[in-house]
N, CA, C and O of each residue as an XYZ file, in Angstrom:
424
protein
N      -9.829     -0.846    178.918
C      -8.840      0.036    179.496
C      -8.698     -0.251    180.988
O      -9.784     -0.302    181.565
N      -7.532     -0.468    181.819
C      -7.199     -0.718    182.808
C      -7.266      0.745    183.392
O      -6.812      1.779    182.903
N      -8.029      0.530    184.693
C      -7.617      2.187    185.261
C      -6.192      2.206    185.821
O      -5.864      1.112    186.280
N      -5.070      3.356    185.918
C      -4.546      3.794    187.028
C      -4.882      4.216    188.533
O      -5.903      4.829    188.848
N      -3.905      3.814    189.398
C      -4.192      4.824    190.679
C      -4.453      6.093    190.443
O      -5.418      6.463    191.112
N      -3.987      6.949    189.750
C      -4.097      8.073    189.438
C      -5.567      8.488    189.028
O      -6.202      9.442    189.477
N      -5.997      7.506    188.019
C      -7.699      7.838    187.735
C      -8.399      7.203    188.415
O      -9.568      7.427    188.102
N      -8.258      6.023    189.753
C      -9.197      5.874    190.919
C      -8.878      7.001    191.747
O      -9.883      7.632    192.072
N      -7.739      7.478    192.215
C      -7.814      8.433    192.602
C      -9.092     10.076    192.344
O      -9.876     10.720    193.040
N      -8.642     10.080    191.066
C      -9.505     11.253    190.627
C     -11.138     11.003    190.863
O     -11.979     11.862    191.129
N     -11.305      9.779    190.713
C     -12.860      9.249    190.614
C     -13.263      9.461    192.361
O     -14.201      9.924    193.009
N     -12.581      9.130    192.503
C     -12.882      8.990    194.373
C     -13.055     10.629    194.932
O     -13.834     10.936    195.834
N     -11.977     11.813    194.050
C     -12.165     13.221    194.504
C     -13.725     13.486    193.984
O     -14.670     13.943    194.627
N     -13.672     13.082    192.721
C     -14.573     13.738    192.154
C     -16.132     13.236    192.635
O     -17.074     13.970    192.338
N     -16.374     12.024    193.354
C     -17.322     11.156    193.732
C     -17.785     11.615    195.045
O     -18.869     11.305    195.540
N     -16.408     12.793    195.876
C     -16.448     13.045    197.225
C     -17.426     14.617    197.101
O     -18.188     15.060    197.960
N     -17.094     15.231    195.737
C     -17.444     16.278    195.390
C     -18.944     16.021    194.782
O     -19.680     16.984    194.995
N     -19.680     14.741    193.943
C     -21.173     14.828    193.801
C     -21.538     14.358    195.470
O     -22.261     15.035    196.200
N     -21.085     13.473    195.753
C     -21.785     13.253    197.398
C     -22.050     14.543    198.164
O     -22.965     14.423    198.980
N     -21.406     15.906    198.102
C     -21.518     16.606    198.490
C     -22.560     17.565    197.996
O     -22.961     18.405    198.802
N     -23.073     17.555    196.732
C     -24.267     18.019    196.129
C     -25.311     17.474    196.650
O     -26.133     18.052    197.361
N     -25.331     15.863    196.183
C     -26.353     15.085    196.996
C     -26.800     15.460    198.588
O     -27.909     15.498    199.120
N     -25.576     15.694    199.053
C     -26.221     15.751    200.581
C     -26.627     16.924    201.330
O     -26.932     17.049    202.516
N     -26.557     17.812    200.309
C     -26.771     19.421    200.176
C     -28.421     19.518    199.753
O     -29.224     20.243    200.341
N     -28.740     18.654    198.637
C     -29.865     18.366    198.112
C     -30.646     17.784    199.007
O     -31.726     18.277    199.330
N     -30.111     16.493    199.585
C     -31.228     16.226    200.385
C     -31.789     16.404    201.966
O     -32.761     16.017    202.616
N     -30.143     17.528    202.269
C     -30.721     18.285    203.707
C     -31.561     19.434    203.321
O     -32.345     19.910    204.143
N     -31.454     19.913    202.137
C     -32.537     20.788    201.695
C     -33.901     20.548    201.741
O     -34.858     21.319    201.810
N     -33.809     19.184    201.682
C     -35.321     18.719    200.932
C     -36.127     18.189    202.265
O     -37.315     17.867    202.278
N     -35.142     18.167    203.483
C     -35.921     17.722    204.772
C     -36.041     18.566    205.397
O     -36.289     18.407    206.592
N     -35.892     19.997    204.755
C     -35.614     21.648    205.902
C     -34.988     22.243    206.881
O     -35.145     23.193    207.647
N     -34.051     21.220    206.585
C     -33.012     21.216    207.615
C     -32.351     22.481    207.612
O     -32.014     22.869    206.493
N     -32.100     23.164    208.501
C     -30.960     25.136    208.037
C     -29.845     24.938    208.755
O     -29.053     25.873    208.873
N     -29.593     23.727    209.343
C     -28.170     24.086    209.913
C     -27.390     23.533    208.455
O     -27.949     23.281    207.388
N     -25.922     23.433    208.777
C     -25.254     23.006    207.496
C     -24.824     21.645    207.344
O     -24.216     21.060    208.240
N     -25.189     20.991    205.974
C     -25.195     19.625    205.761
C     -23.655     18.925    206.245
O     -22.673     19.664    206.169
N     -23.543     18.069    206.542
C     -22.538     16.964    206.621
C     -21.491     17.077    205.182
O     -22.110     17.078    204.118
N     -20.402     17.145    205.118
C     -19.106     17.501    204.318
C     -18.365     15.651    203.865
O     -18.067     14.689    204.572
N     -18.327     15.862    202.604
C     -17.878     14.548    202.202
C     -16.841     14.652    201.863
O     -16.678     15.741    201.313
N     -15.848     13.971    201.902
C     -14.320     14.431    201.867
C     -13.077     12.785    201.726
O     -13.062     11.724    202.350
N     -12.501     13.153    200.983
C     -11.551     12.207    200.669
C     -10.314     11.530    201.739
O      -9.811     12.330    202.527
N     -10.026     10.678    201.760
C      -8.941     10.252    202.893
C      -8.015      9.188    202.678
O      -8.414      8.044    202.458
N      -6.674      9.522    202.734
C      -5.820      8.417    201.696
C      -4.971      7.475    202.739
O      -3.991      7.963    203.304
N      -5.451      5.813    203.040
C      -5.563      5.431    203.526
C      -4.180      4.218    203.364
O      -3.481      4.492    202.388
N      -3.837      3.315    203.932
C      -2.597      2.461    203.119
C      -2.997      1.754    201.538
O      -2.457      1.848    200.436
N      -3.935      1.186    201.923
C      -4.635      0.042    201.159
C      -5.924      0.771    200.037
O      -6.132      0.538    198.846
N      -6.682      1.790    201.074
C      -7.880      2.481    200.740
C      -7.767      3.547    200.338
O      -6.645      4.030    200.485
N      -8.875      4.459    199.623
C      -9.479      5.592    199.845
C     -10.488      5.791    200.965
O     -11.301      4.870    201.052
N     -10.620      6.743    201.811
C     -11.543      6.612    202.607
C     -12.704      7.845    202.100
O     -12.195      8.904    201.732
N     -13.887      7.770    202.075
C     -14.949      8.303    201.568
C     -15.841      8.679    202.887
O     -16.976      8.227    203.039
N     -15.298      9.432    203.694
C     -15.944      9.865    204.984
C     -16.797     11.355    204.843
O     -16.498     12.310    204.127
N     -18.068     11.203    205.861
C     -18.959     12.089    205.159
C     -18.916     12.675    207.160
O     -18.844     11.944    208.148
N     -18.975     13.806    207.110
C     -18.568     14.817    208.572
C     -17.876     13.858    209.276
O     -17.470     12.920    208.591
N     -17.620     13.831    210.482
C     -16.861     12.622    211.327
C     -16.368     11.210    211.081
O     -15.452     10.528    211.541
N     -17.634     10.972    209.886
C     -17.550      9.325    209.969
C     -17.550      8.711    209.280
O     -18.398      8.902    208.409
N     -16.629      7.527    209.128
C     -16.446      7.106    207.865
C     -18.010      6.093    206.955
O     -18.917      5.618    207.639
N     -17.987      5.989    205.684
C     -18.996      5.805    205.437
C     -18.384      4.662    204.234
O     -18.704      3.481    204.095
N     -17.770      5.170    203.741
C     -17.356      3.763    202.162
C     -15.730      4.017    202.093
O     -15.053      5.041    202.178
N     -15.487      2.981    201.950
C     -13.636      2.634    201.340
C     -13.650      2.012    199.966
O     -14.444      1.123    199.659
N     -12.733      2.517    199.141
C     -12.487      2.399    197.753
C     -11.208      1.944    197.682
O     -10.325      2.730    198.023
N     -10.763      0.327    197.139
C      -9.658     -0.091    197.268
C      -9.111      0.528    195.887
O      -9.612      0.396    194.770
N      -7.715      1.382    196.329
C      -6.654      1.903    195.399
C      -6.074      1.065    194.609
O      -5.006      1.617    194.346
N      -6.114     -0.135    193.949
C      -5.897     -0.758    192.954
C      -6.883     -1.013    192.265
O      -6.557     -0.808    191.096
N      -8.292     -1.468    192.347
C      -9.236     -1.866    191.679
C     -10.469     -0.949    191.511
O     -11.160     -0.998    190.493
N     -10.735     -0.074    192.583
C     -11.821      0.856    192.489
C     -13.011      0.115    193.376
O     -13.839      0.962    193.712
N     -13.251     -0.839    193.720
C     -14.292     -1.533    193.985
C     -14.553     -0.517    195.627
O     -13.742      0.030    196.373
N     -15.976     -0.626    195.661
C     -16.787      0.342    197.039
C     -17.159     -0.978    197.637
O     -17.537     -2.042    197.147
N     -16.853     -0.422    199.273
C     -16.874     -1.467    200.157
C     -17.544     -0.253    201.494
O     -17.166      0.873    201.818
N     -18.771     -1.220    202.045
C     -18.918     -0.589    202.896
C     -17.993     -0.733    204.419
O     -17.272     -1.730    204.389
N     -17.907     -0.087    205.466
C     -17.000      0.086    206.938
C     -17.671     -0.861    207.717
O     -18.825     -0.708    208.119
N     -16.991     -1.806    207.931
C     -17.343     -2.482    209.087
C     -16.973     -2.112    210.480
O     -17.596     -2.601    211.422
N     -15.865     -1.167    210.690
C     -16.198     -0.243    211.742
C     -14.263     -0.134    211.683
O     -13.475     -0.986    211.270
N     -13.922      1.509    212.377
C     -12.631      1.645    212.232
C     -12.025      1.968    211.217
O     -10.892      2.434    211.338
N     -12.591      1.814    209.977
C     -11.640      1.715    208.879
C     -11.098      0.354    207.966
O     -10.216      0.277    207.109
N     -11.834     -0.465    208.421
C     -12.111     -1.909    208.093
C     -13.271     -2.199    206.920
O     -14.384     -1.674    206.948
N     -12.773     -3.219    205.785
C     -13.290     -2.744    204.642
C     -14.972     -4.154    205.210
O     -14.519     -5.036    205.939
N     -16.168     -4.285    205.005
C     -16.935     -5.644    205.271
C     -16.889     -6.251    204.012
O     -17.601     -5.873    203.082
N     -16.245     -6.994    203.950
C     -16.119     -7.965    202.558
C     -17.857     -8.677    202.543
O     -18.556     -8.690    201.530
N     -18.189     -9.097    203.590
C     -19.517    -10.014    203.545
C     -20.689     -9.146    203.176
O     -21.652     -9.663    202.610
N     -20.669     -7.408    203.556
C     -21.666     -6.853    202.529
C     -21.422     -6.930    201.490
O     -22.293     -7.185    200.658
N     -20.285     -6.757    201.201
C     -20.022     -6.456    199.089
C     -20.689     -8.198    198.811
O     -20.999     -8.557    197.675
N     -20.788     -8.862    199.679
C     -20.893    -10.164    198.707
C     -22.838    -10.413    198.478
O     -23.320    -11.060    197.548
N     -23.539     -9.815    199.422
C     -24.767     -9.422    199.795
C     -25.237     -8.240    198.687
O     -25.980     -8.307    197.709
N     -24.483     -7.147    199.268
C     -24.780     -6.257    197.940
C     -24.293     -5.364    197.690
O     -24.333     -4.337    198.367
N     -23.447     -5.578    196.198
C     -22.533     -4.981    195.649
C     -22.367     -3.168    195.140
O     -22.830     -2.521    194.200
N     -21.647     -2.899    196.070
C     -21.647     -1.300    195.762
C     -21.530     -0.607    193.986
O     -22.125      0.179    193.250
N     -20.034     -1.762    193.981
C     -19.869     -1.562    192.511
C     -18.907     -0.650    192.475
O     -18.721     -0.063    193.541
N     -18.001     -0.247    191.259
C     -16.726      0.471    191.406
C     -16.616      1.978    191.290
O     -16.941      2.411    190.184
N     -16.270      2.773    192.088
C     -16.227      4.397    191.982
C     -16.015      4.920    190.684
O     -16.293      6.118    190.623
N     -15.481      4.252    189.270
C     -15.470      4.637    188.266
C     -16.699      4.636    187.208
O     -16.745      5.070    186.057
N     -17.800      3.913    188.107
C     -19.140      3.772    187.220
C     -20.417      3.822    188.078
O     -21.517      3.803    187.527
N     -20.260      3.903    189.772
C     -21.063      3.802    190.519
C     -22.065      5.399    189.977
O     -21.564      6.263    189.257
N     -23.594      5.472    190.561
C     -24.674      6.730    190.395
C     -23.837      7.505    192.124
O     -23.810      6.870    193.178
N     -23.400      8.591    191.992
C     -23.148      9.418    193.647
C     -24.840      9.176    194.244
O     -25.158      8.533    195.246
N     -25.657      9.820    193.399
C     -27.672      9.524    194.274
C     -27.786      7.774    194.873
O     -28.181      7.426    195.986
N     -27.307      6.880    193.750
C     -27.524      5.873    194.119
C     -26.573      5.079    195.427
O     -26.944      4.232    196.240
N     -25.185      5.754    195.237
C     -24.210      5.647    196.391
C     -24.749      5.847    197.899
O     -24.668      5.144    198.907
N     -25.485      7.433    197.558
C     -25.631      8.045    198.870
C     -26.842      7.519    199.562
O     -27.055      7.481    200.774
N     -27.454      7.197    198.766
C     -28.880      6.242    198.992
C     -28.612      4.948    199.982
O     -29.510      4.585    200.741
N     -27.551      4.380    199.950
C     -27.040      2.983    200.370
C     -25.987      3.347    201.464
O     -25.382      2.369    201.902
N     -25.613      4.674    202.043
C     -24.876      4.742    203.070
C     -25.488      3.815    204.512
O     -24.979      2.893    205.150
N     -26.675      4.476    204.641
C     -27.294      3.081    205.700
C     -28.084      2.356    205.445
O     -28.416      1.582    206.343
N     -28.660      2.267    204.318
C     -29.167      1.066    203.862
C     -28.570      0.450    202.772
O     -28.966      0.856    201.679
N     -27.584     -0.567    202.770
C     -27.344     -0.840    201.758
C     -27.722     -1.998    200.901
O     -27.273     -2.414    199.833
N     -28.665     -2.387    201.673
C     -29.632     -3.290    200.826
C     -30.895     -2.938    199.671
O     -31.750     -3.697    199.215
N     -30.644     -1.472    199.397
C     -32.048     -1.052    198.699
C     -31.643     -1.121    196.989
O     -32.494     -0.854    196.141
């Protein structure tokens, strides 16, 4: 089955919405009491943007789904995905996503 924009779309809301559990979970788990960082969707020419409080963190190209980490600006780094592959918002783990925001070598 070929996805639509329409169902990368949805995958990308719905991916913005476990990131937001996750990061709820794991400011919990460091005792943190102020309030966690907000993950939120952003519709870009080319991209989805997957920005977590201020800053952007992963872009999801709107034809294929494929996760690309920011090389800065809003700029997709093709040379991490080739290092190590995020993998596509329609099958990626959100724990395993959020795990690889700054390390994405693990």
């Amino acid at each position: 089955m070929v996805a639509t924009m329409g169902d990368i779309l949805k995958a990308v809301e719905e991916m913005a919405d476990k990131l937001n559990v996750v990061e709820r979970e794991a400011h919990a788990a460091k005792g943190f009491t102020h309030p966690a960082d907000f993950w939120e969707c952003k519709h870009r020419k080319k991209f989805y943007a997957l920005d977590c409080g201020s800053s952007g963190a992963f872009l999801v190209d709107k034809e294929t789904g494929e996760l690309f980490n920011i090389k800065g600006y809003g700029v997709p780094d093709y040379n991490k995905k080739q290092k190590a592959d995020l993998g596509n918002v329609l099958t990626v783990d959100a724990k395993a996503l959020h795990s690889k925001r700054w390390q994405y070598l693990r």
